[in-house]
N, C-alpha and C positions, 0 to 999 in steps of 0.2 A: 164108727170111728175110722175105719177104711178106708169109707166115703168121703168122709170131712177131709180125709189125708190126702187122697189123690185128685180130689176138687181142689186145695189148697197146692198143689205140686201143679196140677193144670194152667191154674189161674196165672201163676210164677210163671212157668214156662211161656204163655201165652205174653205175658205184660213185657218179659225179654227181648219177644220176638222185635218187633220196631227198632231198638235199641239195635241187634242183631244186623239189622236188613242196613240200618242207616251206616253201619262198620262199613259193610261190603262195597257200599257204593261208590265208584271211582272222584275225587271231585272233578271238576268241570273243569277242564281248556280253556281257556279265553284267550281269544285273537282277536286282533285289532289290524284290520288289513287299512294300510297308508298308502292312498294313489298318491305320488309324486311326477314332478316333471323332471326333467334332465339338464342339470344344471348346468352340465360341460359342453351343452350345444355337440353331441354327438352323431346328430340328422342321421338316426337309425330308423325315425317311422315315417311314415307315408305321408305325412304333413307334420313339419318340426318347428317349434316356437323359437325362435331368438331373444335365449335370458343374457341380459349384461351380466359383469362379472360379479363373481359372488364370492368376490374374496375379497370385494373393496369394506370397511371397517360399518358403512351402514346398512349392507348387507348381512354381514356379520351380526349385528346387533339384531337385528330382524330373524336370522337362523336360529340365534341362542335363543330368543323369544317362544320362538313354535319347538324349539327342542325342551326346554323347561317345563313347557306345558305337558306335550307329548310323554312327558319323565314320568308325571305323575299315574299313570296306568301302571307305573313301575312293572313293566318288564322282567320275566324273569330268563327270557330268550328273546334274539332281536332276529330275523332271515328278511337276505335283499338278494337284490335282483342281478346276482354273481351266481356260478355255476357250485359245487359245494365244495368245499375245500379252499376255493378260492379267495376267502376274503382272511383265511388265518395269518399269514406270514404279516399281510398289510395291519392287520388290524393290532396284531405287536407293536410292529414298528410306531403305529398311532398311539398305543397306551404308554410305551418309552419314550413318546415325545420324536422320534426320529424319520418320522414321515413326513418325505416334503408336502410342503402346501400341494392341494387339487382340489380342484370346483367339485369334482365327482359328488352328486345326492348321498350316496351310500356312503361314502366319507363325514361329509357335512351333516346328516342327519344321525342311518343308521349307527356307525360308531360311535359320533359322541353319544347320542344317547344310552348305547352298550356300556359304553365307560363309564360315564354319569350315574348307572344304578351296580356297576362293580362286576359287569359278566364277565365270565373268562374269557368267550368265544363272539363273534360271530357266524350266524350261518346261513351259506351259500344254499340257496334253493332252485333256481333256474337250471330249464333246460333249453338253454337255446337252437332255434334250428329257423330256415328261413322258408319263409310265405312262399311258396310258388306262385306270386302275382302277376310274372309278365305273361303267364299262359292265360291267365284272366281275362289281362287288357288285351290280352292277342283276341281272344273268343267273341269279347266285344267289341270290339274293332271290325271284326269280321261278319258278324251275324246283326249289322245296326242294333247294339241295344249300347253305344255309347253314353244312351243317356241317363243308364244306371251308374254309370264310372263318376261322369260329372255329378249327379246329385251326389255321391258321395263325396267327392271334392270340394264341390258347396257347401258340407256340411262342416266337413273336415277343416276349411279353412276358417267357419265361423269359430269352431272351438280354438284352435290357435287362435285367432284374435282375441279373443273374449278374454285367454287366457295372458299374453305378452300383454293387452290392456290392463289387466288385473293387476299383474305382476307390475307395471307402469306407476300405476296412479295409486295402489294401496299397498301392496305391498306383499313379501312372503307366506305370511301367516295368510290372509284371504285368497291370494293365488291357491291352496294348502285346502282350503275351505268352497271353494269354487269347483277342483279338480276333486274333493271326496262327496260330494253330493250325488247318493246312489243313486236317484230318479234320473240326475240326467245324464249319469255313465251310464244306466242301461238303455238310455235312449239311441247315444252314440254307436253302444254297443249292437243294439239292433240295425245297424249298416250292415254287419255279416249275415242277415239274413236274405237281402237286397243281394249278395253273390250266389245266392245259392239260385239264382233266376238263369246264373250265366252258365250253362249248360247245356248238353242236348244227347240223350239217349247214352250209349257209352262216352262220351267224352262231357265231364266234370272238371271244367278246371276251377270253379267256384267252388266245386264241395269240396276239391282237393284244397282248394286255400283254406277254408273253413276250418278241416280239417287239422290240417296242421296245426292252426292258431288252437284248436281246442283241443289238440293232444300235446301240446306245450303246456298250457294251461293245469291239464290233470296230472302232469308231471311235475309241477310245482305244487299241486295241493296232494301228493305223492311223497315229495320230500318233508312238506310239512306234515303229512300224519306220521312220516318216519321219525323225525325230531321231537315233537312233541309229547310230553307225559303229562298223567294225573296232576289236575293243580297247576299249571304251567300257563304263564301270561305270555303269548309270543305277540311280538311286534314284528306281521307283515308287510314289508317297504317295499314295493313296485311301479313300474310306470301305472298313470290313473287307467287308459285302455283295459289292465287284469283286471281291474277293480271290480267288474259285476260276475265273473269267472272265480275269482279268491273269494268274493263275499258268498258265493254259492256253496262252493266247497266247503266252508267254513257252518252253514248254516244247516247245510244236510248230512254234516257227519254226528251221528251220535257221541252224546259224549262231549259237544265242541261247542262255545258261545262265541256267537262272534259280537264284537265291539267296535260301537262305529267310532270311527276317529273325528268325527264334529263333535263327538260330546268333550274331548281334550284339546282340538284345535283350537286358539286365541280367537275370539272375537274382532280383536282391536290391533 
């Protein structure tokens, strides 16, 4: 009788256990990192696109398009590419209506879509700091290996065209779809490895640049494991360049799904 009792007390406790384990476990993060380009023509990178104005009304209609879309991941947090703190005061003044017009991406996207699903916040994640690149070009200027600077320039220029074509003839949404296509930001992306050649013995001014751009980088995927909880849909909005740096972060933290944003970019 004993036996039947504590076989039966066994079997209970064992059949709870699943039930148990599945309580404990945190749910899943999901991010959705968004390479964007700069809508306010602020020639902050190394090679800058020229977008016309994006506050004229078919512009507009084209922004609401890819931000509608974008909604449906429904966000439960939005972070852009503002330092942290930085975007609350603004981002008031936009849900009261009281912000004047600005081309700014992080206006035009991230907030309204912040709005659009009812966040209280948005949040700043950037930590800005600048490339040591003229010691670069200096390196290679001096040691003939200019002809790694140029192939990067070559390369660099074709994505600016590809991209102000895009933006040309189709329009926001595909410019959006063109710039989140991982295979070929990590292509791009593979230009820094092309600096780490400019070197020689103690003097790195390539791995210094390197550097830099990838301790920027960890500092934004820094802020975002700082922000983020259990169960939390963030929307990361960055220039396209983080894109293969955030998708990493995002795929190697435990805990964390990332989501590509062509599955909610517009087609059309």
């Amino acid at each position: 009788m004993r036996t039947t009792l504590l076989a039966a007390i066994c079997a209970a406790f064992l059949t709870a256990l699943p039930a148990v384990a599945q309580e404990a476990t945190p749910e899943p993060i999901q991010v959705m990192v968004l390479g964007t380009f700069h809508f306010d023509n602020p020639g902050l990178d190394y090679r800058n696109a020229q977008v016309d104005d994006m506050l004229t009304l078919a512009r507009q209609a084209e922004i609401a398009h890819v931000t509608e879309a974008l909604s449906r991941f429904r966000p439960t947090k939005v972070g852009v590419e503002w330092k942290p703190g930085a975007a609350d005061a603004d981002y008031e003044r936009y849900k009261a209506g009281t912000l004047p017009p600005t081309r700014d991406e992080i206006v035009q996207i991230g907030f309204r879509i912040a709005k659009a699903n009812g966040l209280p916040v948005v949040y700043g994640l950037d930590t800005p700091m600048s490339l040591p690149f003229d010691d670069t070009l200096a390196f290679a200027q001096t040691h003939d290996r200019q002809d790694i600077i140029d192939h990067i320039g070559v390369v660099s220029d074709a994505n600016v065209a590809a991209q102000e074509a895009t933006l040309r003839d189709k329009g926001v949404a595909a410019t959006f779809r063109l710039l989140n296509d991982s295979a070929s930001a990590l292509a791009s992306h593979g230009l820094y490895r092309e600096l780490l050649m400019l070197g020689a013995g103690d003097q790195q001014p390539g791995l210094e640049t390197v550097l830099a751009w990838y301790k920027r980088n960890l500092g934004i995927c820094a802020h975002l494991l700082q922000t983020a909880q259990p169960g939390d849909r963030v929307l990361v909005m960055f220039g396209a360049g983080h894109l293969p740096l955030l998708q990493q972060c995002v795929r190697e933290t435990p805990g964390y799904v990332l989501v590509d944003a062509l599955d909610y970019l517009p087609n059309d």
